[in-house]
N, C-alpha and C positions, 0 to 999 in steps of 0.2 A: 245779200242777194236781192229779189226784186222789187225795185219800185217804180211804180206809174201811176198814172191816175187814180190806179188801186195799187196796194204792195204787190200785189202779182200778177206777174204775167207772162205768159209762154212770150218765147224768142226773145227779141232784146233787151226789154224794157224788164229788168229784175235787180231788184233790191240786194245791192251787194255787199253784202254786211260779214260775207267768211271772213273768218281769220286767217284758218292754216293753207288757202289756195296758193296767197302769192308766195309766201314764205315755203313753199314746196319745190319751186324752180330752182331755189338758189338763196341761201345764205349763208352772209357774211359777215359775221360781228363785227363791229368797229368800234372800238375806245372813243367815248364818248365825255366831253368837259362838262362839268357843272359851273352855271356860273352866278347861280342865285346863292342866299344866305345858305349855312351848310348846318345849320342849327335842326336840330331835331325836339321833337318834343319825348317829354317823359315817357318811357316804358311805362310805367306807373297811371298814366293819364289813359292807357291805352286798354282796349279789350282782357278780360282776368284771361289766365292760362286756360286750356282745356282741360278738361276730366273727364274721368271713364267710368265716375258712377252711377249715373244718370241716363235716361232715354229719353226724357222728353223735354228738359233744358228749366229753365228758370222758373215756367209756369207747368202746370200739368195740363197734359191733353185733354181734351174732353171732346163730346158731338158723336159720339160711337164709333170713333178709329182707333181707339187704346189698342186692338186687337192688333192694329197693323206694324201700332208704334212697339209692341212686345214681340213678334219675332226674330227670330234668331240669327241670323245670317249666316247663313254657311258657305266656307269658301275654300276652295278647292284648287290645285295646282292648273294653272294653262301656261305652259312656257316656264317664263322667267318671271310670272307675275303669279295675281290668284285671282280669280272669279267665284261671283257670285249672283243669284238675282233674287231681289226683292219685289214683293208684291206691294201694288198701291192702288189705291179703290180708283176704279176707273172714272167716279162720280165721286169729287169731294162732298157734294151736298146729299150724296147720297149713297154711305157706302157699303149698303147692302146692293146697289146693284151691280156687284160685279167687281173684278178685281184686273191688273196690269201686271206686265213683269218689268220692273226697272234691271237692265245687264251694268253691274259694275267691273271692274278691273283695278286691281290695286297691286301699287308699286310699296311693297312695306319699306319704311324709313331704315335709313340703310347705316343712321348713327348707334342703332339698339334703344333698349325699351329707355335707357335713363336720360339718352336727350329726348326722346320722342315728343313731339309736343301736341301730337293728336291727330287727325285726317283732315287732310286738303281736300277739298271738292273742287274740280275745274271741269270748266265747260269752253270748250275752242271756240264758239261762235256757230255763225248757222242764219237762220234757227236748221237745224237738219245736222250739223256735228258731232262728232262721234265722239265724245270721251271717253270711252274704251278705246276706241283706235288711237287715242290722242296721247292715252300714258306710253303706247309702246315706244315714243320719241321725246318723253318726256325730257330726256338730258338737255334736247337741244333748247328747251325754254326754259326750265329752269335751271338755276344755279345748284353746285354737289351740298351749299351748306342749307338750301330748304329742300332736298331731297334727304341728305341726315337727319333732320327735324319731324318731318310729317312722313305719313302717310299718304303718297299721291291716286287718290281715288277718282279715276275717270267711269262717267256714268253714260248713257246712252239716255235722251230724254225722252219721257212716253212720245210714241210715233217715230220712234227713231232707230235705227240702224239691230242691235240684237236684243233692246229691249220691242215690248207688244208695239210693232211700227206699221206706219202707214204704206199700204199698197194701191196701187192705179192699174193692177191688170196686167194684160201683153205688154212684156221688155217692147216691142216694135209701132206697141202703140204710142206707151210712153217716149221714145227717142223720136220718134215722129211727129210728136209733140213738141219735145224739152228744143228740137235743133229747128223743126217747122219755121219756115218765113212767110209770114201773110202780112204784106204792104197793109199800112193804115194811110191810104190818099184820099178815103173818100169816105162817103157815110156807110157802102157795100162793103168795104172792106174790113171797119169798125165791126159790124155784123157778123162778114166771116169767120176772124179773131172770137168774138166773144160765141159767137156757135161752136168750134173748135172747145172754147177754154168751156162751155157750158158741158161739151160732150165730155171732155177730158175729168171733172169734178164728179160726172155721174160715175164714170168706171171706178174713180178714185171711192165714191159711196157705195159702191157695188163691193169691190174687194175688202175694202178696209171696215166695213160695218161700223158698229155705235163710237168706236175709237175713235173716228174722223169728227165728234164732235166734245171731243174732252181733249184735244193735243193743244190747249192755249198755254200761255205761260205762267198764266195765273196758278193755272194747275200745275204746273211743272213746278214753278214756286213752291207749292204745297208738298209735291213730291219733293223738292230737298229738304225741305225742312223733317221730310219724315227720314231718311239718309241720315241726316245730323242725328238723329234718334236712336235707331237703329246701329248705327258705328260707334255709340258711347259717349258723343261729345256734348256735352251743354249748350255749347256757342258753334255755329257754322263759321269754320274758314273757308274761303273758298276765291277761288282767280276767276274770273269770268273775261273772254274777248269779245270782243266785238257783239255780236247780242248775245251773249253771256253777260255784259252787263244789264242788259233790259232785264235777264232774269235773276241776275243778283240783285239788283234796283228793287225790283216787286219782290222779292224773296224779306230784304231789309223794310218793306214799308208795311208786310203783312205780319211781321214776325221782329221788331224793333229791337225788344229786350233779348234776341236769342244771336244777334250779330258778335262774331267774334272778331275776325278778321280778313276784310271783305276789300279783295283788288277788282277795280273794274276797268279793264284797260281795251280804250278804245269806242266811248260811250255813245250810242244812244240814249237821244232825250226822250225821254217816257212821255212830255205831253206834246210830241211834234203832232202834228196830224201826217194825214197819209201827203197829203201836196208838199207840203213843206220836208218832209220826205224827198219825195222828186225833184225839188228844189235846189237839195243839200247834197244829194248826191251827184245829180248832172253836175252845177260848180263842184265840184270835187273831184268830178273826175277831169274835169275840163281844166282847173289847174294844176293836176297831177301830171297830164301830157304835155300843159305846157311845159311845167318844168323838165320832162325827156326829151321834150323838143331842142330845149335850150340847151339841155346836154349833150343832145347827140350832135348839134350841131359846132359846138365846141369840141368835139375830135377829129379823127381824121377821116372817118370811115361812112360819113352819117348821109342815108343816101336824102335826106331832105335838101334843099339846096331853099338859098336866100335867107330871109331874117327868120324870126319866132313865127310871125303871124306867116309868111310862105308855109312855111312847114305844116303850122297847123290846117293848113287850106289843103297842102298834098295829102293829106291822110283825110279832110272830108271829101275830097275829090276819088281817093281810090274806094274808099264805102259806100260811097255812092254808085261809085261805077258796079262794085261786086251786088250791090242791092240790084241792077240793072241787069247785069251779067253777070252770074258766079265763077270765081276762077278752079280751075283746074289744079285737083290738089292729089293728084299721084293715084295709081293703085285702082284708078275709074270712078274716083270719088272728086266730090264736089266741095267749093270752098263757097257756104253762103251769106248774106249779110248776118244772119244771125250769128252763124259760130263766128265769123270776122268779129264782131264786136263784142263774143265773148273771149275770142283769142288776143283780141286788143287790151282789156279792159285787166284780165289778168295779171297782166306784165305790171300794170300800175300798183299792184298790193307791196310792193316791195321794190324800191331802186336797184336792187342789187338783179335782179330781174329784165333791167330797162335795153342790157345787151339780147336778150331774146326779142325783145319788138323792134331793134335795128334789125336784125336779122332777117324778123319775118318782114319787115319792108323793103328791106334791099331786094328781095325774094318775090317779092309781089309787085313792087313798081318795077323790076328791071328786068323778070322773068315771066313775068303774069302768072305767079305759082302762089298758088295759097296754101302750102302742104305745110310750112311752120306755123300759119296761124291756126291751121286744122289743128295742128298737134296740141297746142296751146288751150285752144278750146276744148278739145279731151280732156286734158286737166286738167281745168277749170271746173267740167263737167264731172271727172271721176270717169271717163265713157271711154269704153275700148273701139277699137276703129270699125266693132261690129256692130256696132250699135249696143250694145250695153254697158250695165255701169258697176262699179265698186259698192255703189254704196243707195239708200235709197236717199242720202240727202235732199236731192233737190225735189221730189215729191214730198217730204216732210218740212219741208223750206215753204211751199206752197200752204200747205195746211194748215200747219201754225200762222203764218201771215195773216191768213185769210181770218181766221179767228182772232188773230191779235186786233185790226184795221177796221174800223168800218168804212164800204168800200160802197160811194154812189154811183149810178147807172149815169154817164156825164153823156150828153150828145155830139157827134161828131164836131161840128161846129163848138162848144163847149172847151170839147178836148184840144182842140187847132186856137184855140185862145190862148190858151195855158201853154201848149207849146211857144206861141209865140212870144208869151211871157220870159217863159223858162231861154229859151235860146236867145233873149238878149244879155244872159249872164254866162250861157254855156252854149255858144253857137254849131261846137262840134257834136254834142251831145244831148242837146236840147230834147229833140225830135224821138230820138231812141228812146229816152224816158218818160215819154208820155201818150207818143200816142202807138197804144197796146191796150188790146182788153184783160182785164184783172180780177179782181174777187168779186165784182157783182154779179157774176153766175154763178159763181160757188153755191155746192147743195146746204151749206152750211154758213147760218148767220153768223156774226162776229159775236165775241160774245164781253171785249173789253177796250172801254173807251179810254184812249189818250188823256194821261193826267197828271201834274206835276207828282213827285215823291219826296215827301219830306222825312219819313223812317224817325222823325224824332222820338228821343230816348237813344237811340243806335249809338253803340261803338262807334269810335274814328274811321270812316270808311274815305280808302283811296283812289280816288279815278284818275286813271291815268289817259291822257291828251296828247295827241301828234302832230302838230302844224300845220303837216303835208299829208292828212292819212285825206286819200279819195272816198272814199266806203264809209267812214264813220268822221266825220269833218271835225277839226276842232273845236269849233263852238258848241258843237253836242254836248262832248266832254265838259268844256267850262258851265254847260248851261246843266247839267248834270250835278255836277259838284258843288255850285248854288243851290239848288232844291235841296238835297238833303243838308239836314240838319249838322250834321257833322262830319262836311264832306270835304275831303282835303284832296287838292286838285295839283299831279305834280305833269309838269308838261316836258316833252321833248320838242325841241328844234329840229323835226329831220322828215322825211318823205317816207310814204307807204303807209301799210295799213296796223295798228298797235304799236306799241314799242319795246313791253318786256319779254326778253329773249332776243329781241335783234337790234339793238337802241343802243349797245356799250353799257362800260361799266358803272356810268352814273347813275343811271336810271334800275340798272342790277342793283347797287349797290343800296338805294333808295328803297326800291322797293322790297328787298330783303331784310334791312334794317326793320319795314314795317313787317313782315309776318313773324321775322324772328322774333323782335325785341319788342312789338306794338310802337316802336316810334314812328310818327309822321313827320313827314318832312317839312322844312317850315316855309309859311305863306309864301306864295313866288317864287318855287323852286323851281328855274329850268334847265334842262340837258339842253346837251347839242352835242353833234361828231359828227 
């Protein structure tokens, strides 16, 4: 989710790092060829098995949280699963001031206790993703032979959804915000924006009290490693997407000797800065539509008319227009640049998706109806047509950001540089990613500086890489899998945002091979389908 000149920012400019949005609309597995070496490495070379005699892993705790690392978990029937919530000092440096509630959800391994091979930790991305809500679909991403094996343990990170999460006040303030269009054309406008985003961080300090300044990831880090404690395993497994891997990355560089078997699919690089950031995502998004340009125009149906680069000019020409005009989207509601560009930008998390943004184009150039992009944007959002939402993600999207980033006061002039940097790689998307005000008004400093991750001593840890992912660009991934120390980098050839659970069965197969058996795959392995 948001990146601009700071990682956050109301209306377009946001840092779009979800996992589970795109893959929400529509997927469809596709059998997938591998066609690098199919050599694997030793089970033997790979992380020890789990065990359940232990709570605090390799080394013992110390610093005065032994208290947190010896309770109990208790967990209790919800559904078809079980629940539980653990407490975690709300101040790792300090953990008599106060305490959290982490909410888990656990899918028990469905082989019985003699394959069991210990608790998976997964995190869907975000930052603001719900791992409790994530196991309830857990089938569709993983495969039946690592749901026989583990224990799928979906958590909720402090500031998030049913664990102690971040609030902003009035549902009407917050959607008035999250959907809010304030043009950046000029230095008043800049101003607007950042008075808005200034006013929006104080109700957010109002409601959410001392919390809003502990939801980093550093911390969240620390809270899995107390999870890994807690649930009896010595070594953390764990999947992480999209920034699930930022926070398996710092989980691995704070806690090295306690890695057991660690997927990070769909990587953020730990030392981007925040621009570079913006960078990564405009080109990514901008050739993610080329490529649905290039597809949709290859059918029968594609209301773009002319080459690649036409297409892409008709879709900044109708954004432009709705930023001018908003179109009419059913019901007395409004279609405006903002949600346009979040109802655009969705369809990109996944190819299998790309027939929804024909749809909403045909709709919008031939009708002047913005009511599939509206919808689209709801989704995106979690947001019902009344202005509320599912979920508090995209206020804990914000607040982690904001703490992860540090985020400069740029000047209007400043910001229209960088734009015009940025839009000679990504002309469609340039402008939306940068000029928006972000975390320099946040009530709350950042409190963790971008730096590579080396985790040396670490288990074999795997990052997985997508060619075509817009959100999380492939060089992240490769530049991810160089920093650490023992990072084995397996890649897919295909479009959208991840690849395990929607990649085919190479990439399935690879990457099950690693949590089942601890093998990795060998150097230059790539899918495609």
């Amino acid at each position: 989710m948001p990146a601009s000149s700071a990682p956050v920012a109301p209306a377009r400019a946001r840092l779009l790092v979800t996992r589970a949005v795109g893959a929400a609309t529509a997927v469809v597995l596709a059998l997938g060829a591998c066609v690098a070496p199919k050599e694997q490495s030793s089970p033997q070379d790979a992380a020890p098995q789990p065990t359940s005699d232990a709570t605090a892993g390799p080394e013992a705790v110390t610093g005065g949280v032994e208290a947190f690392y010896e309770q109990e978990v208790g967990w209790s029937a919800c559904g078809a699963f079980e629940c539980a919530t653990v407490q975690a000092p709300l101040d790792w440096d300090d953990p008599d001031a106060g305490s959290v509630d982490l909410a888990l959800r656990r899918a028990p391994a469905t082989g019985g206790d003699g394959e069991r091979l210990g608790s998976l930790l997964v995190n869907p991305g975000g930052p603001g993703g719900s791992g409790v809500q994530f196991v309830e679909y857990a089938q569709d991403s993983f495969s039946p032979r690592v749901l026989e094996a583990y224990d799928l343990v979906g958590f909720d990170p402090r500031g998030v959804g049913s664990s102690s999460a971040v609030s902003c006040g009035d549902p009407a303030t917050v959607d008035r915000y999250l959907t809010g269009d304030i043009p950046v054309e000029d230095a008043a406008g800049l101003e607007a924006a950042r008075d808005a985003a200034r006013a929006f961080g104080e109700a957010c300090a109002e409601a959410t009290g001392p919390l809003l300044g502990h939801v980093d990831t550093v911390s969240a880090a620390k809270d899995l490693d107390l999870l890994r404690g807690v649930l009896g395993d010595d070594r953390l497994h764990y999947v992480g997407f999209s920034y699930g891997t930022l926070l398996g990355a710092t989980y691995a560089e704070l806690f090295p000797e306690r890695v057991g078997r660690l997927v990070l699919d769909g990587a953020l690089d730990p030392s981007s800065s925040t621009e570079e950031l913006v960078v990564g995502q405009a080109v990514g998004f901008e050739e993610a539509l080329r490529a649905y340009v290039e597809y949709c125009q290859g059918g029968a149906a594609c209301p773009l008319e002319g080459d690649v680069d036409d297409g892409m000019q008709q879709i900044a020409d109708l954004m432009e227009t709705i930023e001018d005009r908003p179109l009419r989207a059913g019901d007395g509601q409004e279609l405006n640049s903002t949600m346009a560009f979040y109802g655009l930008v969705v369809t990109l998390y996944d190819d299998q998706s790309w027939t929804y943004l024909t749809l909403a184009l045909e709709e919008a150039l031939t009708q002047s109806s913005g009511a599939i992009f509206l919808e689209l944007a709801n989704l995106y959002l979690e947001r019902t047509p009344d202005g509320t939402y599912g979920s508090n993600q995209m206020v804990a999207f914000t607040a982690i950001n904001c703490l992860d980033y540090p985020s400069e006061e740029l000047s209007y002039d400043e910001l229209d540089q960088l734009a015009q940097v940025v839009e000679e790689q990504a002309p469609t998307f340039g402008r939306d990613f940068v000029m928006s005000a972000g975390c320099e008004t946040w009530p709350v400093e950042s409190v963790r500086e971008p730096a590579t991750v080396t985790a040396a001593g670490a288990a074999p840890i795997l990052v997985v890489g997508t060619t075509g992912d817009p959100a999380t660009p492939y060089e992240w991934s490769v530049a991810l899998a160089e920093q650490l120390a023992s990072g084995v980098l397996l890649t897919w050839e295909g479009e959208g945002h991840t690849a395990y659970g929607r990649a085919g069965q190479c990439i399935t197969d690879a990457v099950d091979a690693y949590l089942l058996e601890g093998a990795t795959p060998a150097e230059g392995t790539v899918c495609s389908g």
